[in-house]
C-alpha positions in Angstrom: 2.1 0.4 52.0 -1.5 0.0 53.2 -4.1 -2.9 52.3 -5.8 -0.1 49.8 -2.3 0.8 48.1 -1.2 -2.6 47.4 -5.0 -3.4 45.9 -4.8 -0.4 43.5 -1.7 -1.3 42.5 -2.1 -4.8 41.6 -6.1 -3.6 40.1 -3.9 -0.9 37.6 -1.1 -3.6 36.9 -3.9 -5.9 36.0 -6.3 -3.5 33.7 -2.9 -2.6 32.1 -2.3 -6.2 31.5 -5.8 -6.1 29.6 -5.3 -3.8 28.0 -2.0 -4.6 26.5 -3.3 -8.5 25.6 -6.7 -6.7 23.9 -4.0 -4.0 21.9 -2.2 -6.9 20.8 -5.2 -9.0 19.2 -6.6 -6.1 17.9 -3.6 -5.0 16.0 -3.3 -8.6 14.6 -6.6 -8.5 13.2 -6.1 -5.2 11.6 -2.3 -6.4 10.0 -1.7 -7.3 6.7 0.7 -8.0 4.4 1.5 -6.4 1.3 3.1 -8.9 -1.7 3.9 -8.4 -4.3 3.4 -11.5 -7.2 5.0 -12.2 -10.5 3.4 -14.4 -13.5 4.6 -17.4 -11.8 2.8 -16.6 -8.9 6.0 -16.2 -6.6 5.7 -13.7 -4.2 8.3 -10.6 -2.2 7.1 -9.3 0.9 6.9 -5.1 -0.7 5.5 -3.9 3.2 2.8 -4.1 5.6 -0.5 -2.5 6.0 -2.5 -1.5 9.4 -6.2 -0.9 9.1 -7.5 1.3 11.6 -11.5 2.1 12.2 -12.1 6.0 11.2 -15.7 7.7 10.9 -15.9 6.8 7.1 -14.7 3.1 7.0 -11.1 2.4 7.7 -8.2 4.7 7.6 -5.2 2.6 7.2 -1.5 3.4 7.2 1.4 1.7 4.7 5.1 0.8 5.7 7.1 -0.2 3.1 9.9 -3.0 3.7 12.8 -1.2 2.6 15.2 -3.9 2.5 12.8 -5.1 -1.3 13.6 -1.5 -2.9 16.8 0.5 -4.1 17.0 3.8 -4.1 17.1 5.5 -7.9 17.4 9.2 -8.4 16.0 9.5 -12.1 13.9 12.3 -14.0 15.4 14.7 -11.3 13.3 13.0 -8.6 14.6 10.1 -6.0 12.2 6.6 -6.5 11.9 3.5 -4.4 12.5 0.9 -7.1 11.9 -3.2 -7.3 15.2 -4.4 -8.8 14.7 -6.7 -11.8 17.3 -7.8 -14.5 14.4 -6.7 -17.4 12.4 -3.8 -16.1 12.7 -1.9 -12.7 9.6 -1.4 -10.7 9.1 2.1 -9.0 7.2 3.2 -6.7 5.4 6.8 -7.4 3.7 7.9 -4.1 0.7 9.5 -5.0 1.7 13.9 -5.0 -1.3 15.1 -3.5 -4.3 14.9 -0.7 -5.1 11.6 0.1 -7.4 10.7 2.5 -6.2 7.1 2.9 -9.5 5.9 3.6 -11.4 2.5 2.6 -15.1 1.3 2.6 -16.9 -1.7 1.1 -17.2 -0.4 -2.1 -14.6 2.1 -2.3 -10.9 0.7 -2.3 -9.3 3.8 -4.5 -7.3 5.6 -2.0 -5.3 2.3 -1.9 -5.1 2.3 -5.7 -3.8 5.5 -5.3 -1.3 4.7 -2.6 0.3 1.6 -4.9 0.9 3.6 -8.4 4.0 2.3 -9.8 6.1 3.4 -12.8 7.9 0.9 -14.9 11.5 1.3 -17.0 14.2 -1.1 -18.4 17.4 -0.9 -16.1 19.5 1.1 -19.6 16.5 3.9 -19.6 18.5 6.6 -18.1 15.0 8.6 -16.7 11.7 7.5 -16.1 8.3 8.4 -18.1 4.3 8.7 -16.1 3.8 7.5 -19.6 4.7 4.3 -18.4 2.4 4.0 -15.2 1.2 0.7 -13.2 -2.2 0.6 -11.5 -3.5 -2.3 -9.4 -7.3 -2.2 -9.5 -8.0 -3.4 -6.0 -10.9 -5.8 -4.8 -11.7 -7.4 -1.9 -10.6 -11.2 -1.3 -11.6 -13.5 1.3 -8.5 -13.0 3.3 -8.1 -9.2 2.4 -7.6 -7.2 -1.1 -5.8 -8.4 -4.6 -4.8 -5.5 -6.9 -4.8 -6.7 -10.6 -2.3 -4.9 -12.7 -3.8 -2.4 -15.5 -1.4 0.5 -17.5 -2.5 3.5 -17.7 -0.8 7.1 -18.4 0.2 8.7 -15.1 1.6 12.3 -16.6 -2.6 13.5 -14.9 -0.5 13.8 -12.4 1.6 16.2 -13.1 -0.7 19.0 -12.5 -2.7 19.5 -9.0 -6.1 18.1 -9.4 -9.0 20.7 -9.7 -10.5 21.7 -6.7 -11.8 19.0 -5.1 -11.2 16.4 -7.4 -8.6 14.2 -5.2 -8.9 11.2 -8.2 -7.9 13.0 -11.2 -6.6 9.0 -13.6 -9.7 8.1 -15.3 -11.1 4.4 -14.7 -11.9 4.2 -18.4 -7.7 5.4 -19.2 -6.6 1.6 -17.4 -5.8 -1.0 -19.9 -4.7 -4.5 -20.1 -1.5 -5.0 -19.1 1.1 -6.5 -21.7 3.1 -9.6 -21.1 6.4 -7.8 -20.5 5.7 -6.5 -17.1 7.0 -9.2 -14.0 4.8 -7.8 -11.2 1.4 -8.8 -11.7 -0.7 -8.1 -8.5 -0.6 -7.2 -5.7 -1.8 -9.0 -2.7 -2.6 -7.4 0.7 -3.4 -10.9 3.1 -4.4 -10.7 7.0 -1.3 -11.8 9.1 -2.7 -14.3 11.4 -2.1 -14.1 15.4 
């Protein structure tokens, strides 16, 4: 091996080195978790979210931690649910186009991302009538989704051309008292 070989080799070893130590940082900073928190303000681990820069704002991308979730098949439809001796958490992933895209002042694509239904453990099927949206906003270490209700059977036809947000911001309500999950927090993982 010449003098020239052996420099390029150790000059690509060493921009790969770079590059791999910048990757790393970078995809720290752009990690969060996703919690979910009770009344008490106890907290489960529900997943992880990865924000990515896109033309628009951020595109970001949601894994779920599938060790929090059983797996239901109700209402002729299988449902990642939170397990619960008083109601059962379920996750409805959103049916349609979704951009999954965030900017300063627009967090929906998120809210659409985390729609939950809710049901006691006897119900035998599940009901959109009985549908959990987190209104997110931005915190000082990421986002925090405050619970609302809100009627999710909108969903059971496509949207109209175009419209990709069909629930109505004026159909979310106060939540009652009987519902465990509270918020949900999305918090930078620190390096």
């Amino acid at each position: 091996m010449t003098n020239r070989q052996g420099w390029r080799s150790w000059f690509v070893i060493a921009l790969l080195t770079v590059v791999l130590k910048v990757s790393a940082v970078e995809a720290a900073d752009d990690l969060y978790r996703i919690l979910g928190q009770n009344q008490q303000q106890e907290s489960v681990v529900l997943g992880s979210l990865k924000l990515v820069d896109s033309v628009n704002g951020k595109s970001y991308r949601i894994e779920w931690d599938e060790g929090q979730f059983e797996n239901h098949f109700l209402s002729m439809r299988p449902f990642k649910c939170l397990p619960h001796p008083v109601q059962l958490i379920c996750h409805l992933p959103y049916p349609y186009e979704i951009q999954r895209q965030i900017s300063e002042d627009d967090l929906t694509d998120l809210e659409y991302d985390l729609l939950f239904l809710h049901k006691t453990p006897q119900e035998y099927g599940i009901n959109a009538w009985n549908g959990l949206y987190f209104k997110f906003q931005r915190s000082t270490n990421g986002f925090i989704g405050e619970l609302r209700e809100t009627d999710l059977n909108v969903l059971q036809a496509p949207p109209e051309e175009g419209d990709l947000r069909p629930i109505d911001p004026d159909a979310l309500y106060e939540p009652s008292d009987k519902h465990w999950l509270r918020r949900i927090i999305i918090d930078k993982v620190r390096s």
